[in-house]
N, C-alpha and C positions, 0 to 999 in steps of 0.2 A: 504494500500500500504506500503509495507518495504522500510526501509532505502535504500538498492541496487537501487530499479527502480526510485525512486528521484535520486541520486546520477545518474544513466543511462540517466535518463530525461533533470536535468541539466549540464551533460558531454555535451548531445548533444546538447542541448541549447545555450548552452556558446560557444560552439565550431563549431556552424553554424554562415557563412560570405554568405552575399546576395551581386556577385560581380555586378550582371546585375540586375536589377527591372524593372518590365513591366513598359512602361512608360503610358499606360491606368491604370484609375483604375475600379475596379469590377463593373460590369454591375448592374442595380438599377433595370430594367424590363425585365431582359434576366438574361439568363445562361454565366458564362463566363469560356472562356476554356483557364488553363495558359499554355505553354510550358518549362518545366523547364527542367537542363541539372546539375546535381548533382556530385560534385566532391571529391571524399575520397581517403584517400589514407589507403591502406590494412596497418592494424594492427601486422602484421607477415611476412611481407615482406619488403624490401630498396624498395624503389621508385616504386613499384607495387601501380598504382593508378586506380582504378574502377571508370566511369561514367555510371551513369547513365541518360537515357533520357525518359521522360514520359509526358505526362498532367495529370492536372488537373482541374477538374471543378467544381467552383462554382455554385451553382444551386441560382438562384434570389431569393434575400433577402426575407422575408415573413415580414407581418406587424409586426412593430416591438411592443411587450406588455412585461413588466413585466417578464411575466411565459417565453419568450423565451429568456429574456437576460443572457449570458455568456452560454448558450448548443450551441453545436457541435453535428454536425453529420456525422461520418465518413463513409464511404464505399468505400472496398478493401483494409481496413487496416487492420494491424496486429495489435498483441493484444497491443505489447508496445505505440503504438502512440493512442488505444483506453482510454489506463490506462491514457498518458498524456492529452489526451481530458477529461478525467474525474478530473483528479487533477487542470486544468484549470478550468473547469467549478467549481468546490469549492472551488477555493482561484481569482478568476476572478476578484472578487468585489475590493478586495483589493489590488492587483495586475493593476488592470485597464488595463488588456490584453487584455479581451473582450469587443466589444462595442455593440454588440447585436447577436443574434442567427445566426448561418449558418450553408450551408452543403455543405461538398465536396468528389466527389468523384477523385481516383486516377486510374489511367493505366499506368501499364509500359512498352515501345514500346522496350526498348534494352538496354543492357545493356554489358559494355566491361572492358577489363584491358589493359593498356599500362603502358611501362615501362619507366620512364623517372620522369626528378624531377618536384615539385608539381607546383613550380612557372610556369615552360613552359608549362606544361599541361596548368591549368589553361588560359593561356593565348593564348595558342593556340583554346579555347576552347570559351573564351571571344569574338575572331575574328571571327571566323567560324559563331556563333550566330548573333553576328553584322550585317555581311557582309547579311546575312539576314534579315533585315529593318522588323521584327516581333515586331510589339510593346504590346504584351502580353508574351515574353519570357521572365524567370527567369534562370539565373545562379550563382550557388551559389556550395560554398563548405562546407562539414558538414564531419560526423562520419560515418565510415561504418556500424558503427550495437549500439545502434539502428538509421538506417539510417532516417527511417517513422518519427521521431518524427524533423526531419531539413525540412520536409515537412508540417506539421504543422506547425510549424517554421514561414515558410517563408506564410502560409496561415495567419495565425494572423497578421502577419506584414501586407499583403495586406487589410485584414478587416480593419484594426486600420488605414489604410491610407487614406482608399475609405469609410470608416464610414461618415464623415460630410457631404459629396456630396452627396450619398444612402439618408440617412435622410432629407437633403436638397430637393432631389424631388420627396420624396414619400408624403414628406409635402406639396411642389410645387402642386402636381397632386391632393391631396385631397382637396386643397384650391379651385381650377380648379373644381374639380367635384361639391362641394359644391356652388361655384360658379353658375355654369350650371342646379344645380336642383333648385335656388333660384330664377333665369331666367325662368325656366319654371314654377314655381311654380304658381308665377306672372301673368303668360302669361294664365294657367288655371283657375286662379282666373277672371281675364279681359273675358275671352272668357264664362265662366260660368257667369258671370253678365251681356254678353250681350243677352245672350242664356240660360235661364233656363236648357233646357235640357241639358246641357252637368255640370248640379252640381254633378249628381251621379259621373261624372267621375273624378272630383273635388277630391269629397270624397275618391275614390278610390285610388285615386294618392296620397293622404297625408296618407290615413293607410298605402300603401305599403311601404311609404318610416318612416314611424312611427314617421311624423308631424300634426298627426290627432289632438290632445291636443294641441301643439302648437298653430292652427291656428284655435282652436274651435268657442273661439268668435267671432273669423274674418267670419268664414264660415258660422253661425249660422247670424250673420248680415245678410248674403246672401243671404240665406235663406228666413229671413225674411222679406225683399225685394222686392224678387222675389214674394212671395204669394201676396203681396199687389200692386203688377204689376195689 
């Protein structure tokens, strides 16, 4: 990557304001869809300000390992906000922008110019959203071009928000599940000791879940047991 598209990357960076933040954070077991309402003001023109208004959607976190921390994955972007998803994902570590893998996609529903200064826009644009009680809208102001990279922007920031809580109950829920198969585990052990036949199914159930070793002494006890029944 050349000097220019960093200098592009952090023009836009630096120059992306997040006025409104969804007041949910990113869904842990679903997809979550933001509404955002982006505001620039044209580079070539007095008070000619483009909004733009779109979603985007986060697609449900994936188990978080190693190989997926700090990648992104972009779709319907263009290539500058591909190139900044890539220069994140190699300086992330250091940076501590990313807190684990995601992907979003973008739409963009419409887009306008009006003429008028930045502050009224904005703030006529801040009420409008409001008066809408949407608690996944974003409005923010950024750079006309490259504008994609105020959208990643404002994706990062939401990742880095809703990271501890994501984490929080994917851990919640494997605890839960671990839980639930040690419960049953128990419960096949008890019901095969009172009932021989049902130790094959014993067996079955601890390779499928790959506590066969685990629980060999135990099972082999059982076994032994039972024949002397």
């Amino acid at each position: 990557m050349d000097s220019k598209q960093q200098f592009d990357f952090w023009y836009a960076v630096n120059n992306t304001e997040l006025l409104t933040a969804p007041q949910n954070r990113l869904e842990t077991f679903g997809d979550t869809v933001v509404n955002y309402y982006l505001i620039c003001e044209l580079m070539d023109s007095v008070e000619k300000i483009r909004i733009r208004e779109g979603q985007l959607k986060a697609f449900k976190p994936e188990i978080i390992t190693p190989q997926s921390l700090g990648q992104m994955s972009l779709e319907d972007f263009g290539s500058d906000a591909r190139k900044y998803a890539d220069w994140l994902a190699e300086h992330g570590g250091d940076l501590k922008i990313l807190q684990y893998g995601f992907k979003i996609q973008k739409q963009e529903i419409k887009e306008y110019i009006v003429t008028d200064h930045l502050d009224i826009v904005t703030g006529r644009v801040n009420t409008e959203v409001t008066a809408k009680d949407d608690p996944l809208s974003a409005v923010l102001v950024g750079v006309d071009s490259p504008w994609e990279v105020c959208l990643v922007k404002l994706m990062v920031e939401l990742v880095q928000r809703s990271a501890q809580g994501n984490i929080q109950d994917i851990r919640q829920q494997a605890a839960a599940v671990q839980t639930s198969l040690r419960e049953s585990i128990e419960k096949a052990f008890l019901d095969a000791s009172r009932d021989p036949s049902r130790i094959n199914a014993l067996a079955d159930k601890l390779k499928q879940n790959g506590l066969f070793e685990k629980f060999e002494d135990r099972f082999f006890a059982l076994v032994k047991a039972a024949q002397g029944k």
